[in-house]
Phi, psi and omega in degrees: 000146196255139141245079209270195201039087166278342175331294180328140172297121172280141173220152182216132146207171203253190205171119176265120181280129178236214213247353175263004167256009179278185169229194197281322173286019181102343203232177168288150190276113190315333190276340179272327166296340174291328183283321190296332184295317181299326173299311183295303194302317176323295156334266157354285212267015169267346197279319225239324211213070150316128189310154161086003186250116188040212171313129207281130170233163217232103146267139158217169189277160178226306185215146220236211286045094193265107176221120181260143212235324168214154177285142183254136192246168170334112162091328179312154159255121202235157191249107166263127226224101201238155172206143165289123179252243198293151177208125192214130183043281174234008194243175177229153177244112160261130169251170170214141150264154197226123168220170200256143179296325176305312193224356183079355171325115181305097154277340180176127175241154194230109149248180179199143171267131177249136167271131163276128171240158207273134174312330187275329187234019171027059097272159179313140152199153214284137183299127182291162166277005182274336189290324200287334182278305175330274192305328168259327168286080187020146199230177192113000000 
């Protein structure tokens, strides 16, 4: 996975693997990383769009890229890590890294594309540059 706009501002939190994130092998289970992927972009873009902060946004996934690299276990403590890369006409590229805090180890990195759709007539529509400034630049 490329990670361009190394620039972009990152936002992270951590995340305790409890016993409803486990699987059958013992380990996390692949659909809670897609959740966690999902969660941090929420995060993100509520950090950057406090609800009630301007125009009502519409995200949905068009597509995950997944790569798990190594497994997270029961108790780990883990560091999830998101940034905006190309954000071009209606879609956005997110990457997310997922690592364990004890030692930093790279457990899973993701990217994805999101479409913005306009809420009222749920079509793509085009990323403003201020949403585009929001979003790459430090928030706060």
């Amino acid at each position: 996975m490329t990670e361009s706009t190394a620039s972009a501002f990152r936002f992270s939190r951590p995340v305790t693997v409890v016993e409803d994130h486990i699987d059958a092998l013992n380990h996390v289970n692949n659909v809670q990383y897609v959740q966690w992927i999902q969660d941090i972009a929420g995060a993100h873009w509520l950090t950057a769009y406090p609800a009630g902060a301007g125009e009502p946004y519409v995200w949905v996934v068009m597509e995950h890229h997944v790569r798990y690299l190594k497994p997270a276990l029961l108790g780990d403590e883990l560091q999830l890590t998101t940034w905006v890369g190309e954000m071009k006409g209606a879609t956005s590229q997110r990457f997310t890294r997922i690592e364990r805090l004890a030692d930093g180890v790279l457990l899973c990195e993701a990217e994805t594309r999101w479409v913005l759709l306009d809420p009222h007539t749920q079509r793509p529509k085009r990323i403003e540059p201020a949403v585009v400034a929001r979003m790459l630049g430090p928030v706060g």
